[in-house]
mmCIF file of the C-alpha atoms, coordinates in Angstrom:
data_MODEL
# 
_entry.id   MODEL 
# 
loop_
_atom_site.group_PDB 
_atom_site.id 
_atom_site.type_symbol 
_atom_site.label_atom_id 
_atom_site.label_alt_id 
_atom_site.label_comp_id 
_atom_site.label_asym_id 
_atom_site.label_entity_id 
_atom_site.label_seq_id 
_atom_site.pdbx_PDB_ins_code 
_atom_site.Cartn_x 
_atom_site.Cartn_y 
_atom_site.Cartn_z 
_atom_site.occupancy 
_atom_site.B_iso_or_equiv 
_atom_site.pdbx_formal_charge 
_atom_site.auth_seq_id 
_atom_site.auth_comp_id 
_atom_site.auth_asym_id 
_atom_site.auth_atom_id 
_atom_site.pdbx_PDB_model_num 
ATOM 1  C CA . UNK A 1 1  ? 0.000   0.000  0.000  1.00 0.00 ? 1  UNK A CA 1 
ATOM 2  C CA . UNK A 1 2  ? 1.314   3.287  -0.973 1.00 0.00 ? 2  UNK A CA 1 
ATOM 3  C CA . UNK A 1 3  ? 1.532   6.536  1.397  1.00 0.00 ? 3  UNK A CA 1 
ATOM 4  C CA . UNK A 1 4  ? -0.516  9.425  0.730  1.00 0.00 ? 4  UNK A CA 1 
ATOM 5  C CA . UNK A 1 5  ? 1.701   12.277 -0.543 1.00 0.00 ? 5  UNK A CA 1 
ATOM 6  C CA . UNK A 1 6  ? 0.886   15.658 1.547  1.00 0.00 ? 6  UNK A CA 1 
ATOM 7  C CA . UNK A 1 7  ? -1.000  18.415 -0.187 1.00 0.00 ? 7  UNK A CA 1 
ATOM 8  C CA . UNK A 1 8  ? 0.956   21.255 -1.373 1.00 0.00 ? 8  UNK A CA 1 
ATOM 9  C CA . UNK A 1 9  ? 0.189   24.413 0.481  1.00 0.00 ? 9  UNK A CA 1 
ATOM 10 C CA . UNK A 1 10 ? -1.783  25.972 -2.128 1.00 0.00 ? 10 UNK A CA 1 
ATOM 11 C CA . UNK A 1 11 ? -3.501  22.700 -2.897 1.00 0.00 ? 11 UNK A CA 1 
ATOM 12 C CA . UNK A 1 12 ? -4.576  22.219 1.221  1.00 0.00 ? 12 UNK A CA 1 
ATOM 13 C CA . UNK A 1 13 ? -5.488  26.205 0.924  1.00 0.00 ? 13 UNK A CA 1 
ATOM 14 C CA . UNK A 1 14 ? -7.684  25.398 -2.219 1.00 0.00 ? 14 UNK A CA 1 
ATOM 15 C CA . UNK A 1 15 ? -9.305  22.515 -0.445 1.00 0.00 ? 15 UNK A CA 1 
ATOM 16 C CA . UNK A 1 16 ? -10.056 24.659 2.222  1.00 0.00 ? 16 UNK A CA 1 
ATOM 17 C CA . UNK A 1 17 ? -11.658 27.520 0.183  1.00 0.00 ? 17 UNK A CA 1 
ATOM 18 C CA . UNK A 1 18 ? -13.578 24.692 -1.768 1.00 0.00 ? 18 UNK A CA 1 
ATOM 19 C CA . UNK A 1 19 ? -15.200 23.713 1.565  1.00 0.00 ? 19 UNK A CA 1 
ATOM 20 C CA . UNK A 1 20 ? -15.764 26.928 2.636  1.00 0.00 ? 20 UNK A CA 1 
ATOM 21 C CA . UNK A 1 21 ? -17.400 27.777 -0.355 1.00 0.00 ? 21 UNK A CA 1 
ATOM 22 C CA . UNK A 1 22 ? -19.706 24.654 -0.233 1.00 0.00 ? 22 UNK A CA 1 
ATOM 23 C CA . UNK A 1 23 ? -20.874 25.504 3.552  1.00 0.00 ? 23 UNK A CA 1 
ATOM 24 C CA . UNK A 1 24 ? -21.082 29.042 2.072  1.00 0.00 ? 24 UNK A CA 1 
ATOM 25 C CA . UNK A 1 25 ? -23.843 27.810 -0.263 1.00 0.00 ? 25 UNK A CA 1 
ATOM 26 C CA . UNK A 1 26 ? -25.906 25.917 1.723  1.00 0.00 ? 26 UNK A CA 1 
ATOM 27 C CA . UNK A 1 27 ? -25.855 28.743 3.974  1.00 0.00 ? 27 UNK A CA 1 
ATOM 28 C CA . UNK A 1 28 ? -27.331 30.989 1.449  1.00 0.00 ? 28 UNK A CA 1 
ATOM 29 C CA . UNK A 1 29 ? -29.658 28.277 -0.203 1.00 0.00 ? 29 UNK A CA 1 
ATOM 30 C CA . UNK A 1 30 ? -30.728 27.949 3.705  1.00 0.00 ? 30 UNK A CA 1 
ATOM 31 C CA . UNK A 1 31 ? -31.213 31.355 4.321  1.00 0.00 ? 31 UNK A CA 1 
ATOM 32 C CA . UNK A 1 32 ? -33.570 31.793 1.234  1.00 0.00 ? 32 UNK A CA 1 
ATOM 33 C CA . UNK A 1 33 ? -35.823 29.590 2.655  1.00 0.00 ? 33 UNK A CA 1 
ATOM 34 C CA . UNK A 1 34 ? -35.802 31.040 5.549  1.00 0.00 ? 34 UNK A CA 1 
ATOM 35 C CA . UNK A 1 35 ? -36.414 34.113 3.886  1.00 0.00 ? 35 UNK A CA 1 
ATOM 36 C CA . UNK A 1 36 ? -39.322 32.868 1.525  1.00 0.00 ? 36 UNK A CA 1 
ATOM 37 C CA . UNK A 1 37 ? -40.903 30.804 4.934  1.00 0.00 ? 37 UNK A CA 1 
ATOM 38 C CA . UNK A 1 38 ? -41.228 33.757 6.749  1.00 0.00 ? 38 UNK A CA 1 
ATOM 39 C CA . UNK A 1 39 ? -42.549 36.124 4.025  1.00 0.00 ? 39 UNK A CA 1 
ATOM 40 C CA . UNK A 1 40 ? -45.414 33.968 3.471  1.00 0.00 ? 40 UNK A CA 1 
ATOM 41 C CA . UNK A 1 41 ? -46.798 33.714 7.272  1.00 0.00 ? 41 UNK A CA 1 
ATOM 42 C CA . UNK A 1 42 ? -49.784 35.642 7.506  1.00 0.00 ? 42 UNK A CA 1 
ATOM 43 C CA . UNK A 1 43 ? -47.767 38.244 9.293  1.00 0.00 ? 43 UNK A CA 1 
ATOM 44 C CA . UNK A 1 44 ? -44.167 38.725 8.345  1.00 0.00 ? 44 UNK A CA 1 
ATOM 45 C CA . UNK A 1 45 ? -42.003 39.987 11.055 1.00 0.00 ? 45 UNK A CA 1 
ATOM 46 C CA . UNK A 1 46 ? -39.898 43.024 8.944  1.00 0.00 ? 46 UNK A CA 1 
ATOM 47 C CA . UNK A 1 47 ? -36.787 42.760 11.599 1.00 0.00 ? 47 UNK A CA 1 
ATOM 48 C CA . UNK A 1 48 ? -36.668 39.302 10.782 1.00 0.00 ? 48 UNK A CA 1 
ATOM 49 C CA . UNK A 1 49 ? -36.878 39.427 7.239  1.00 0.00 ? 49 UNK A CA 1 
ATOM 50 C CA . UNK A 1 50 ? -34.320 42.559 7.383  1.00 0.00 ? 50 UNK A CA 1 
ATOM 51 C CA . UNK A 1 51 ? -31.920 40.466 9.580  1.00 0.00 ? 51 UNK A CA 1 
ATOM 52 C CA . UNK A 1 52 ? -32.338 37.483 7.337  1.00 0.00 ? 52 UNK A CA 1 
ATOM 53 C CA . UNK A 1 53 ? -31.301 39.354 3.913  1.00 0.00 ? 53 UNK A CA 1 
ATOM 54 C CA . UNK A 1 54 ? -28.557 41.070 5.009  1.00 0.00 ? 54 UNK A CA 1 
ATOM 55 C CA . UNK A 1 55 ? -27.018 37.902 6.448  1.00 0.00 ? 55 UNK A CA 1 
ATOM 56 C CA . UNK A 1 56 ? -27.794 36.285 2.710  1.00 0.00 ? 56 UNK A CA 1 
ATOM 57 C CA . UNK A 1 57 ? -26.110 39.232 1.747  1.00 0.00 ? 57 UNK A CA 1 
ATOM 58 C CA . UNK A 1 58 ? -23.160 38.842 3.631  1.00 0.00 ? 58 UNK A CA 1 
ATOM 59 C CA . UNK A 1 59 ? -22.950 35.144 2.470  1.00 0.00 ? 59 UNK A CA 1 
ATOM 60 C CA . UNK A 1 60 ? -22.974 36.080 -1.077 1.00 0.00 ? 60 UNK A CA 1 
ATOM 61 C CA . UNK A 1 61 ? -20.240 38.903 -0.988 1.00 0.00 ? 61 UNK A CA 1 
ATOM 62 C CA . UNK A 1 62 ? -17.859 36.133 0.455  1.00 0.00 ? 62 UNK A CA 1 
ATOM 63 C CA . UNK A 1 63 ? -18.944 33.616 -1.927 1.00 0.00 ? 63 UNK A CA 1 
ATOM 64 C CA . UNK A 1 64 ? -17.835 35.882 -4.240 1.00 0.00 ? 64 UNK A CA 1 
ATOM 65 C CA . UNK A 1 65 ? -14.729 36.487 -2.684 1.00 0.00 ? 65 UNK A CA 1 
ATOM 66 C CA . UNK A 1 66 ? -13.652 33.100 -2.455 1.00 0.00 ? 66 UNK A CA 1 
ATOM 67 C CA . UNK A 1 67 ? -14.529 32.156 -5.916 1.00 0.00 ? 67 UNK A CA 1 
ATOM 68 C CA . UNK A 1 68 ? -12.095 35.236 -7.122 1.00 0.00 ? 68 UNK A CA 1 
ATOM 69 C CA . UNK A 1 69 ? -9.923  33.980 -4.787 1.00 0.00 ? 69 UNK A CA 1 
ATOM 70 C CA . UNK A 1 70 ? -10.073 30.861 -6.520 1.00 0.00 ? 70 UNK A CA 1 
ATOM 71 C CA . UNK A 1 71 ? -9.442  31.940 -9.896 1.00 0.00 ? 71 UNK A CA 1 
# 
């Protein structure tokens, strides 16, 4: 059985971002229904929504960042 060979830095750091990135979108995907769920009760709560699409905002911009990063 052959050993493993260690990631190069940059490779391990790509990895990483790649992760990140993933988690990233589920976050987002996650908030938007989160988002649509609570604009449809009969009585949306406007601090939550607020709260709730600036945090998807927040996701995006370093989703964004990363994927720059990336290329």
């Amino acid at each position: 059985m052959m050993a493993k060979q260690p990631a190069s830095i940059g490779e391990t750091s790509s990895m990483n971002l790649n992760a990140r990135l993933d988690a990233l979108k589920g976050r987002h995907a996650s908030l938007d229904s989160r988002i649509f769920e609570e604009d449809r009760r009969p009585q949306p709560d406007s601090e939550t929504l607020t709260r709730l699409k600036i945090e998807k905002l927040q996701v995006k911009d370093e989703i964004e960042r990363i994927r720059s990063s990336l290329n």
